[in-house]
C-alpha positions as CSV (number, residue, x, y, z in Angstrom):
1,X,-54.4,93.7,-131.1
2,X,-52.8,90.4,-130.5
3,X,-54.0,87.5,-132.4
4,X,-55.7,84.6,-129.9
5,X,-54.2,81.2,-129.7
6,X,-56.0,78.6,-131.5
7,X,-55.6,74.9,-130.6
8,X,-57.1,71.9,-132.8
9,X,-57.8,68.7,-130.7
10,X,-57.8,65.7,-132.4
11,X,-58.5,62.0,-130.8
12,X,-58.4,59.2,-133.6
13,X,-60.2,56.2,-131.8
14,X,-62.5,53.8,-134.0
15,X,-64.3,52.5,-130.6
16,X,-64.1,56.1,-128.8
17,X,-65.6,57.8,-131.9
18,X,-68.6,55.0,-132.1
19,X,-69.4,55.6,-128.6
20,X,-68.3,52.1,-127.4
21,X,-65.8,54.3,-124.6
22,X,-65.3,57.7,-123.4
23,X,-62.3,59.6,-125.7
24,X,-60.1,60.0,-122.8
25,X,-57.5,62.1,-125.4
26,X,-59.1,65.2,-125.5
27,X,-60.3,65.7,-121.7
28,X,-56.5,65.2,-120.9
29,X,-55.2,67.8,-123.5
30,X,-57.5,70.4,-122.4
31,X,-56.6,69.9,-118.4
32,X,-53.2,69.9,-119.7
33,X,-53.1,72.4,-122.1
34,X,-54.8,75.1,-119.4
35,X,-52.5,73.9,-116.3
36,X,-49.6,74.5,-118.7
37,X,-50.8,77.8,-120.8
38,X,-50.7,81.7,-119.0
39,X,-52.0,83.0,-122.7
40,X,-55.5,83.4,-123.4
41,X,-56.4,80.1,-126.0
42,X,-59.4,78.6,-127.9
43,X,-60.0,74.7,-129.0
44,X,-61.6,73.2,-132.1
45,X,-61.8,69.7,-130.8
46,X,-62.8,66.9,-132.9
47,X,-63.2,62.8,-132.2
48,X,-63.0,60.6,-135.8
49,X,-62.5,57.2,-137.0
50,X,-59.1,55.9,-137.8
51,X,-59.4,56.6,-141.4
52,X,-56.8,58.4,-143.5
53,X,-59.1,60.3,-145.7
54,X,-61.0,62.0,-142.4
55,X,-57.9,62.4,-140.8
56,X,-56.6,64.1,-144.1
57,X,-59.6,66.1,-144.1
58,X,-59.8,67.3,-140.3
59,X,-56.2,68.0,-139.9
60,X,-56.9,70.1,-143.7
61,X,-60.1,71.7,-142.0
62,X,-58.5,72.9,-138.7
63,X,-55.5,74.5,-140.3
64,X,-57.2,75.6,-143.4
65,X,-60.2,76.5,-142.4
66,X,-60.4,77.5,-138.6
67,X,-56.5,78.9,-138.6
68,X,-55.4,76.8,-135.7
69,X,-52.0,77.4,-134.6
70,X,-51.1,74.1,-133.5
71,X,-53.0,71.1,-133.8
72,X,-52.3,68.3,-131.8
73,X,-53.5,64.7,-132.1
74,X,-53.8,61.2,-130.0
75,X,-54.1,58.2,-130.9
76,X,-53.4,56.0,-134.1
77,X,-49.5,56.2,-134.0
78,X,-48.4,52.7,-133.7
79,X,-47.6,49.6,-136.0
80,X,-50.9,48.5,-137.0
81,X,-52.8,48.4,-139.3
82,X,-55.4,50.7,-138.7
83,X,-52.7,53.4,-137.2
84,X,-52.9,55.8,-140.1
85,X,-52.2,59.3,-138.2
86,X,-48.5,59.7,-139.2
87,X,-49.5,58.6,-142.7
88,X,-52.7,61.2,-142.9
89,X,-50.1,63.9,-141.2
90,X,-47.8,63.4,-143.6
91,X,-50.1,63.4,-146.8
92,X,-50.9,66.8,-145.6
93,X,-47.7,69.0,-144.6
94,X,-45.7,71.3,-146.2
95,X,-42.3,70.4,-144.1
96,X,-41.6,67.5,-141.9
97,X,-40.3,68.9,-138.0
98,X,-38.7,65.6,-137.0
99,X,-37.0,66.5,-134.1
100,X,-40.6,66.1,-132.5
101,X,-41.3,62.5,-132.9
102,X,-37.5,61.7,-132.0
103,X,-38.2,63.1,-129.1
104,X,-41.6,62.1,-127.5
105,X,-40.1,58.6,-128.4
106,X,-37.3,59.4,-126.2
107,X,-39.4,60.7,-124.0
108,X,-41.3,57.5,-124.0
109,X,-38.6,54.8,-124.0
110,X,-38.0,56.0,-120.4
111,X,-41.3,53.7,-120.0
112,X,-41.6,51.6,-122.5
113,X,-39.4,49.3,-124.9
114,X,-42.2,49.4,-127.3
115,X,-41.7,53.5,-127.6
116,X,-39.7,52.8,-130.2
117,X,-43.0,50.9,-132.5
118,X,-44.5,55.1,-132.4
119,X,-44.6,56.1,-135.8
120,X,-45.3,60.1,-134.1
121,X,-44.4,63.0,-136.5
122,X,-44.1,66.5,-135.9
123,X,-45.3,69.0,-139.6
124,X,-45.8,72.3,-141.0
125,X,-48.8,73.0,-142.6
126,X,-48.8,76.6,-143.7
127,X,-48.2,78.2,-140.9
128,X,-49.2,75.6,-138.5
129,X,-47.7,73.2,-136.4
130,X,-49.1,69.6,-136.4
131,X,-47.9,66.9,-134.1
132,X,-49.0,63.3,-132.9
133,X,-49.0,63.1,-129.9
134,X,-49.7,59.3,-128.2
135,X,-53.0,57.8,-127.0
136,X,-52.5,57.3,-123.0
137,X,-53.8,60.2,-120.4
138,X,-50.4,59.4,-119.0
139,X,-48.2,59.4,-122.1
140,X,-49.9,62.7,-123.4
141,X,-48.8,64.0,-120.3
142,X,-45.4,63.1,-120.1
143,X,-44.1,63.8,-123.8
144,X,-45.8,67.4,-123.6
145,X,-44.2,67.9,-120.3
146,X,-41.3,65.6,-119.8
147,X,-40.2,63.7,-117.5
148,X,-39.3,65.3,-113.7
149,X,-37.8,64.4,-110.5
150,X,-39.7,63.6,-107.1
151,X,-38.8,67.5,-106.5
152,X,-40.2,68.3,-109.6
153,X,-37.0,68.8,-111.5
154,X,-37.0,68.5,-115.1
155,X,-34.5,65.1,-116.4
156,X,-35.6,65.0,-119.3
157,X,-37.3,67.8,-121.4
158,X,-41.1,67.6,-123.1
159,X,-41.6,68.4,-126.6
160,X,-44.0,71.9,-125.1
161,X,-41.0,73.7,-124.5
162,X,-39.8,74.5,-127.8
163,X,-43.7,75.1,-129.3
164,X,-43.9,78.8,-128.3
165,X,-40.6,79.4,-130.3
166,X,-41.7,77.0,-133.4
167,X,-45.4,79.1,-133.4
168,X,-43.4,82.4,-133.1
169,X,-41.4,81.6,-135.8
170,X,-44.2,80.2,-137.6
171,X,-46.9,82.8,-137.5
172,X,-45.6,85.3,-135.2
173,X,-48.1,85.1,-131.8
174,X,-46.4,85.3,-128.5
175,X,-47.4,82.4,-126.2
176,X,-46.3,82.1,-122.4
177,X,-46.0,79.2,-119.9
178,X,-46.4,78.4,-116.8
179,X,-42.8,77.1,-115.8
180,X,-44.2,75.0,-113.0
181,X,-45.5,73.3,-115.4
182,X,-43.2,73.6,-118.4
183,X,-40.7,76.5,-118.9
184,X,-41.0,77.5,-122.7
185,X,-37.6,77.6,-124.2
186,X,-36.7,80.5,-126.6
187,X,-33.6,82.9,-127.6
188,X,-33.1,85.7,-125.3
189,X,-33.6,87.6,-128.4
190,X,-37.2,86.5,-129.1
191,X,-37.9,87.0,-125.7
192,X,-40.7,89.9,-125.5
């Protein structure tokens, strides 16, 4: 029996998790993540304060706990002062991945000068994969599915493609794509 795909949402918002807006971070990864997914997957979604300890402590629970595979996070990835994801992230991986926040910064400086103020980063915890993803419906989009022509060409590659590989590698489950929405990229030889 093949093991499900387990997904940990997590939007870090102080005004979003004290009611004071709709969390607009999670709604968008779910549409995203089930436009963009062919393989069966659960969620654990959770919507905290920008503090380091419950950061520390959710990102701890999800992988720990509940065995998500990937957990992905928005919000709380820029210069100030209350931004404390990367630094959370951090506290709690095994091994840094930073080919992931190079490029969904990349991704982003196709937008925006200020792309290059994200503080994202990509971990390993255990056997997880934990990256910070940014805090715009747009943005989330675009730096898990990268950036494409008016013909629907891909320019400029999104971070997705080269998760099924890392998870494979990681813990060994087998996760397809739809490729209209983004091709998953992996060796011929880890091709099943």
């Amino acid at each position: 029996m093949t093991a499900l795909l387990k997904i940990g949402l997590v939007s870090v918002s102080d005004r979003a998790s004290q009611g004071i807006y709709q969390d607009q971070g999670i709604p968008e990864l779910e549409a995203w993540l089930a436009s963009a997914l062919t393989t069966a997957f659960e969620v654990e979604t959770r919507l905290i304060a920008d503090e380091q300890q419950q950061i520390e402590q959710t990102l701890c629970e999800l992988v720990d706990v509940h065995h998500c595979h990937l957990v992905l996070t928005t919000g709380g990835t820029g210069p100030a002062k209350r931004d404390v994801t990367p630094d959370a992230t951090l506290a709690v991986a095994d091994r840094e991945m930073p080919g992931f926040g190079e490029q969904m910064r990349q991704i982003s400086l196709h937008f925006v000068p200020t792309a290059i103020l994200s503080r994202q980063v990509g971990v390993i915890r255990q056997q997880s994969l934990i990256l910070n993803l940014p805090g715009q419906p747009k943005a989330i989009k675009e730096t898990l599915e990268g950036l494409k022509d008016e013909q629907g060409k891909t320019l400029v590659k999104g971070i997705f493609a080269a998760i099924p590989y890392c998870l494979q590698l990681l813990s060994g489950i087998y996760i397809e794509t739809d490729p209209a929405v983004v091709t998953a990229f992996r060796p011929k030889s880890a091709r099943k």
